[in-house]
N, C-alpha and C positions, 0 to 999 in steps of 0.2 A: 407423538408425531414429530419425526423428523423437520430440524428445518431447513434452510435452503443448501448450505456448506454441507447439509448429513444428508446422505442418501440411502436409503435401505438398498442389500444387496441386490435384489429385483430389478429395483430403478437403475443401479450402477451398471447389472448388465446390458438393460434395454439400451442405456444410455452408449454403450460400447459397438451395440450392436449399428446404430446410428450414426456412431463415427469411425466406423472401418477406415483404415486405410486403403489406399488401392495407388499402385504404383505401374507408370506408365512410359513408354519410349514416345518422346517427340521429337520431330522429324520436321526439317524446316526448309523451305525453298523460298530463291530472291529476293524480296527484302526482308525477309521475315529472317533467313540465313544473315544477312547483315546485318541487321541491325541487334540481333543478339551473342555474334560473331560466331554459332556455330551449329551444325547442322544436325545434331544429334545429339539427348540428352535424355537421362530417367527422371523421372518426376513424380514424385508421391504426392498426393493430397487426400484430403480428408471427405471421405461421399465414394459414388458409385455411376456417376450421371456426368453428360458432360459439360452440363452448366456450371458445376460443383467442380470440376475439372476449370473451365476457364474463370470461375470466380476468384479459384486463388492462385492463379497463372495470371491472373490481368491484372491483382492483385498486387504481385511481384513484378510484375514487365507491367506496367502503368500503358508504355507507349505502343504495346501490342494492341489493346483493346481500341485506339486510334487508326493502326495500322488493318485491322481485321474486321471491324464490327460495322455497320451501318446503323449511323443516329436516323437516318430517316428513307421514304420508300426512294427519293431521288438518288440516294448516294448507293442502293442495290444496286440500280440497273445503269446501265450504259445507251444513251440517242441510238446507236448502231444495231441495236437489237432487233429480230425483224417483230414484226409485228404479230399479236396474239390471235389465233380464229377467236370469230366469236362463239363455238363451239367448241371444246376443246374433250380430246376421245378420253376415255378413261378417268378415272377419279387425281384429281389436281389440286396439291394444298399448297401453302405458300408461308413460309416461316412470320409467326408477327413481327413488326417493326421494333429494332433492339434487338433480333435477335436473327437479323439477317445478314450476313458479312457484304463487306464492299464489291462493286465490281469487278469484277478478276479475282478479288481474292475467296478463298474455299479453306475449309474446316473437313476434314476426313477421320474418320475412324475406323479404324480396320479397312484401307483403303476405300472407304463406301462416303461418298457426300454423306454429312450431318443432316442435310434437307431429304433427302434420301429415303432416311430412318427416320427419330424421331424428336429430330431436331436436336435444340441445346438438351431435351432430356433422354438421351440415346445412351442407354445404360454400357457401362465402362467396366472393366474387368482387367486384375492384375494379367500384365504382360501385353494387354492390349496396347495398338501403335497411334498416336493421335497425328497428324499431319496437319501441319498450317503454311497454305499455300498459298503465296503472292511474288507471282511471277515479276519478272524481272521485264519482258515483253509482252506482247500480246496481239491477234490477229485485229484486222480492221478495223 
């Protein structure tokens, strides 16, 4: 029995398979363009998802995951929002808390909201474009 350091071949490829690379262009608008001074860049990381994508991007840019992410439901939304029916037509989900971005700001992949699809786990594909948008203005 192999021990931890030895891996039979088997395990070494499962293990390979699970740590794919996947290499991606992101795209960056308003403060997000500023405060990492530029607006386009490739980025490889280790997974296929795009939580696995922003774990080791928020990783490296620490102040991104302040700039982008909502700790709670208050810091999603914004007072100026209209109000919800209480009916609401069609099927309606709503990302959990942690893993909903701030007001204004939006997470896109392949120009599509992350809320959109399937949230932080909206599978990821090399050459795929991730967008991190936090505008610089905004309406009412």
């Amino acid at each position: 029995m192999p021990t931890t350091s030895e891996a039979t071949p088997a395990e070494s490829e499962s293990a390979t398979e699970t740590t794919a690379e996947t290499t991606v262009t992101v795209r960056c608008t308003g403060h997000v363009r500023t405060e990492l001074g530029k607006y386009e860049f490739e980025y490889a990381f280790e997974g296929d998802t795009l939580r696995e994508f922003l774990d080791e991007l928020f990783a490296e840019y620490p102040e991104l995951q302040e700039m982008l992410i909502a700790e709670s439901e208050a810091e999603s939304t914004h007072s100026g929002w209209a109000p919800t029916p209480e009916e609401l037509p069609g099927t309606w989900s709503k990302n959990p808390v942690g893993e909903q971005t701030i007001a204004y700001a939006r997470i896109l992949v392949n120009g599509h909201f992350n809320e959109n699809e399937k949230g932080f786990d909206t599978e990821i594909e090399d050459g795929d474009r991730v967008a991190l948008v936090y505008p610089f203005m905004f309406c009412c």
